[in-house]
N, C-alpha and C positions, 0 to 999 in steps of 0.2 A: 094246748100246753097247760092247762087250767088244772092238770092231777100236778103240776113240781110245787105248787104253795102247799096244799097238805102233807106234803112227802118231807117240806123242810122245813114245817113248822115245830113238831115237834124234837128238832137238832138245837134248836135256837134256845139259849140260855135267858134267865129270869133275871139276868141284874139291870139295875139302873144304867143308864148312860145319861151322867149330868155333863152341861153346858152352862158358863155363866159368860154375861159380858154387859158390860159397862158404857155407859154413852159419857163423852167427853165433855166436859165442862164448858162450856160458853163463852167469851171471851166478850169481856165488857168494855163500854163505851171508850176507859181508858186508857184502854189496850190496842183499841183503834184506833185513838189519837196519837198516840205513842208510836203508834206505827207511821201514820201519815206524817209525822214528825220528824221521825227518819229517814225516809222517803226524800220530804224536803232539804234536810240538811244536806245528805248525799249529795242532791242533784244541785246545791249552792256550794257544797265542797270542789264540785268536780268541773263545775264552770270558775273557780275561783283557780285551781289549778291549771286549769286551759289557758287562762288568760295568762297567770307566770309564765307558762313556757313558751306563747306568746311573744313576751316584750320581755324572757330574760340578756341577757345582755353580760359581755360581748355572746355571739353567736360564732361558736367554733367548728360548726360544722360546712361541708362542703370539697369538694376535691383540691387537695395544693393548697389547703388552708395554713399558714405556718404555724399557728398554734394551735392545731389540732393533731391531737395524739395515736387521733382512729388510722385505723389499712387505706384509708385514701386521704390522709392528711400530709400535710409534709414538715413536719415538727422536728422530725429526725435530720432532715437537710437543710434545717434553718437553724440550730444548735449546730451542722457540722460549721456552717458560715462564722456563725459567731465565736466557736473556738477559735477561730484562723482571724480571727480581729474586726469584722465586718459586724458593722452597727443595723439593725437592721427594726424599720418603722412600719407595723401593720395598719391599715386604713380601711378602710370603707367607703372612703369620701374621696371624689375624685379631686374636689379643691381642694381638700387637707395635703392630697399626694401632690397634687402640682404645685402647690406651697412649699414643699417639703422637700423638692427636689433641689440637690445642687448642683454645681458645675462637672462632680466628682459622682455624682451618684447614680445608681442603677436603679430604673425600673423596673419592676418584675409583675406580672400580670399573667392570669387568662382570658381567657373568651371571652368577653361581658357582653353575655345577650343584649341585658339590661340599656346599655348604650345605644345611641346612633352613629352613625358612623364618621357624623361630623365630630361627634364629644370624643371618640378613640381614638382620631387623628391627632387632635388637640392634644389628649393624655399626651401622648404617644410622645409627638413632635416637641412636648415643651422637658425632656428629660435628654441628656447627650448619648446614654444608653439605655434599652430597653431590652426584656427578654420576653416573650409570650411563652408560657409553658406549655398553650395546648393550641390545637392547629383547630382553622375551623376553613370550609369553601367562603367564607364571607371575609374572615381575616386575611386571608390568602389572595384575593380580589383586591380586597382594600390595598393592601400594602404593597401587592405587587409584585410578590417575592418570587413566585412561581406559582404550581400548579400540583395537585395530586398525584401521586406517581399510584404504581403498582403494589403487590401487596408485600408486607415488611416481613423484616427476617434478620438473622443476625448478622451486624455488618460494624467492619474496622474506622477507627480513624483514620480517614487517611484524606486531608487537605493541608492544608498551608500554615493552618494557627496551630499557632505553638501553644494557646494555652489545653488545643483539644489532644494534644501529642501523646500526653501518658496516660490516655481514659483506657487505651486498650478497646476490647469488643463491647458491645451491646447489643443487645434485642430489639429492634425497633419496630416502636408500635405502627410506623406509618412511616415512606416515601411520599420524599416529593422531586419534583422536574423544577430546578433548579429556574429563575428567570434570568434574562436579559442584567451584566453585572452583577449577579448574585452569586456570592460563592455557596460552596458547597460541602457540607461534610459530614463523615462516615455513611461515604458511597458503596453502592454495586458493584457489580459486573456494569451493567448499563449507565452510569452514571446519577443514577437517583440517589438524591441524600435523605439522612436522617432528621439533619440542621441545617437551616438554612440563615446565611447572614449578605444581610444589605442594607444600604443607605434608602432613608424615607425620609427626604427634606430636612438633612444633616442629624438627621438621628440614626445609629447605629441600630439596628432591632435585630436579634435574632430569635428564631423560631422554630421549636417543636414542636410533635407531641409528647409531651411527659408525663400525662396519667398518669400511667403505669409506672415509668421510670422511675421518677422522684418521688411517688409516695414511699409512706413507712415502712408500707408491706413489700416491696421490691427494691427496696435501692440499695440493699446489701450484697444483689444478685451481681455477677459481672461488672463493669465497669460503671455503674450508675450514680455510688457515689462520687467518682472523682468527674463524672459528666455535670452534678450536680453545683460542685466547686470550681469547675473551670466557667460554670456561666453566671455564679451567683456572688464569687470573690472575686471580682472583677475591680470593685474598688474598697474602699472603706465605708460607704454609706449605701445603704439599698433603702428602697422602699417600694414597701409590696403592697399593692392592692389589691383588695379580695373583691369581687362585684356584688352588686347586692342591685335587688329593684326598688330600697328604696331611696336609691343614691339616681335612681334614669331622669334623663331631662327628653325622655319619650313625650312627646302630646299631643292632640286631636286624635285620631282615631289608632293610633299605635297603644298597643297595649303595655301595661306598666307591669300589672300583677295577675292574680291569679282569679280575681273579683271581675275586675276587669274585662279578662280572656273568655268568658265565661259567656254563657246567652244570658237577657235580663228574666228568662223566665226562672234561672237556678236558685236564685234568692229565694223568692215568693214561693216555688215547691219543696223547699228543707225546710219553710217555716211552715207551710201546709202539713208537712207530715210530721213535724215537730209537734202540733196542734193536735194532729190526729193520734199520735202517739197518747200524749194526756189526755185524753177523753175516753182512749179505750184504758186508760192504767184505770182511770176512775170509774168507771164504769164494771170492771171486770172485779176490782178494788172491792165494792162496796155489796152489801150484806143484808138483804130485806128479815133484819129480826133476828133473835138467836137463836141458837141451834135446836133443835126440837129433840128431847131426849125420850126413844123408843122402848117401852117395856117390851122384851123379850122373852120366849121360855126360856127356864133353866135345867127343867130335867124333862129328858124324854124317855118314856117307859121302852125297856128291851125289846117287848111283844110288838111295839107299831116297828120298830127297827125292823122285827123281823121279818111282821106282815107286808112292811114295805119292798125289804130285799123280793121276797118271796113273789111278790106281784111282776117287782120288773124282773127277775127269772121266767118267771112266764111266759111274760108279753117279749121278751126276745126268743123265745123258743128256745134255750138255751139246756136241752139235758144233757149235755157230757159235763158244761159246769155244775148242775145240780147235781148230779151223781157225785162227782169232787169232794162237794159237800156232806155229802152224806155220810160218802167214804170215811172224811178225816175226822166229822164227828162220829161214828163208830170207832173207828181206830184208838181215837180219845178214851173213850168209855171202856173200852174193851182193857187198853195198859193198866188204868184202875182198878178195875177189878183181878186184872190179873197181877197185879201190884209188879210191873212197870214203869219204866221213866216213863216220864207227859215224852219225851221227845221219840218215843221207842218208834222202831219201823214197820210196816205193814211185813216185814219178813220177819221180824223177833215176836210179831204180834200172834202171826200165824202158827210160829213155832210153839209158841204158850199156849194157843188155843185149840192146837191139836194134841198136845201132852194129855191137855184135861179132858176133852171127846174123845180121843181114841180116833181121830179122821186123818185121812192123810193131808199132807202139810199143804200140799200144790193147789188142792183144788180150795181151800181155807186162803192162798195168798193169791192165788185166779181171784176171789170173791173180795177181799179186802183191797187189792191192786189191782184189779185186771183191764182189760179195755172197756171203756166208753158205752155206754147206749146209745141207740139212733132215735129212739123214737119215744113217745112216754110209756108205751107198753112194755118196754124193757127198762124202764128206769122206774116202775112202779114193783118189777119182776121182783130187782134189786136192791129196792128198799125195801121190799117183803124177806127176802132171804136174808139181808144185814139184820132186819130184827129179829128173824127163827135164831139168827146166830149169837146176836146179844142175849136174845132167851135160853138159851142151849146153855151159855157159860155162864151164866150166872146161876145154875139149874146145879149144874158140875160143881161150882164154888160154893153154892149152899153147902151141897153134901158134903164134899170136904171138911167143913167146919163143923158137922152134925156127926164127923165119925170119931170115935175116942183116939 
């Protein structure tokens, strides 16, 4: 393939092709303190922030929380309490709550992992009523009440208390199998209720699940706010305790937190990778010197452009692209002289260049368009006939200009 570099050297045009570029300025010692400076403050801003949200305070989050505003809060049925005249005292502290309880008042609670089961008997027994909003196998046990039924669905009031008489339906997130003197209500078919209420050592407790019920996000549905009012306006004074671990009188090998629950090697590997973290920032960070700036060419002559194309034409064997090229530089040359648009087509080009030869047009647009060569023996054929052709019309365009 060593005849396509001669055949499209001379198609390739004489101008320049400039290139310029610029290496980047270097960035000084200052600029790299500046950074590490950054760096650090960040990384003291963001532990400084960690720690507020840490130890802000009160903490409103958590399911049934009464001052919390969120879809699993219960804000909304602690405001209905209070418009209906129910005073109502949030805690954290199981002494603050037992404190706090009077003759007249209601306890209100969830689950408290947090506790043992001596400290929630204690809650529990030193208030004349108590409500548990959320059901657990261990609360259930402890207290006695009953047992897990089947799965829930939506079911009536329909027991003895009058103050559950005008809730109407609800959706229940869970049955249960009523115990030994335990009433029961908004039952099944089968007898499984929603609520369950009983005496635990002259305390009154009754007992759902109310996730779902009495948060913000659901208690507008069906009967949940007036379920919410019949257990929560019970007297004039309520007090709610929210659980918290750091209220547990958990000790010896019962866990408290989250530190705690943990194996002792969790510590030691976030502060290993904490470690390893820094060393590769620093490492990856830092900068042997400044940047080394590359003189580069800026102008590369047309002719190596073209020597270059021309070589890797070659060495791909590539003549139906060489031919291409040749073609469209002819075509080029030819509209010029025939004073032509640059954009004219190998069939207007034909037509001009057969007015001025006197040749028929077909076999002029065969040679300017036609198929492809296979071989270099044909694409040498074709670059010899494109230039008889180029010679021919310019032969014709002399004389035209030489005649009066």
């Amino acid at each position: 393939m060593s005849a396509i570099a001669p055949v499209i050297g001379p198609m390739a045009s004489d101008e320049a092709v400039a290139a310029s570029t610029a290496a980047a300025p270097p960035r000084g010692r200052i600029g790299r303190v500046l950074g590490w400076v950054f760096v650090i403050v960040l990384l003291i801003g963001i532990a400084l922030l960690s720690l507020a949200l840490a130890t802000a305070s009160p903490n409103l989050g958590g399911t049934l929380h009464p001052d919390n505003p969120g879809p699993n809060g219960a804000k909304a049925i602690a405001e209905l309490a209070r418009e209906q005249g129910v005073q109502i005292e949030a805690t954290r502290s199981r002494a603050t709550a037992a404190a706090a309880l009077t003759s007249d008042a209601t306890l209100v609670l969830t689950d408290p992992p947090a506790l043992s089961d001596d400290a929630v008997l204690e809650l529990i027994t030193s208030a004349d009523r108590a409500v548990i909003l959320t059901s657990s196998t261990r609360m259930l046990r402890l207290l006695e009440l009953g047992e897990a039924g089947p799965a829930a669905g939506r079911v009536q009031a329909e027991c003895g208390l009058r103050e559950f008489s005008r809730v109407g339906s609800i959706d229940a997130e869970r049955l249960f199998t009523p115990g030994p003197d335990v009433s029961g209500c908004f039952r099944d078919d089968i007898g499984d209720s929603a609520v369950l209420r009983g005496d635990v050592d002259g305390t009154t407790v009754t007992l759902l699940e109310g996730g779902a019920l009495l948060s913000n996000q659901h208690l507008a549905e069906d009967g949940n706010a007036a379920l919410g009012l019949a257990l929560l306006a019970q007297g004039e004074d309520l007090v709610w305790y929210v659980p918290s671990f750091e209220d547990s009188d958990r000790t010896g090998d019962q866990p408290v937190g989250l530190g705690e629950m943990t194996p002792d090697w969790v510590t030691p590997g976030i502060v290993l990778l904490l470690l390893a973290g820094i060393a590769a920032i620093w490492w990856r960070g830092r900068k042997f010197g400044p940047l080394v700036a590359e003189s580069l060419p800026v102008t590369v002559r047309a002719s190596e452009t073209m020597h270059g194309r021309a070589r890797l034409t070659a060495k791909a064997a590539d003549a139906p692209h060489a031919a291409a090229a040749i073609r469209a530089g002819t075509r080029g040359r030819l509209a010029a002289r025939l004073a032509l648009s640059p954009r004219a087509t190998a069939k207007e080009v034909a037509d001009a260049a057969s007015d001025r030869l006197r040749v028929p047009r077909g076999s002029l647009l065969e040679l300017l368009d036609g198929a492809p060569p296979h071989d270099d023996r044909d694409l040498i054929d074709l670059a010899r006939r494109l230039a008889e052709l180029e010679t021919a019309v310019d032969a014709a365009v002399h004389t035209e200009r030489k005649l009066p």
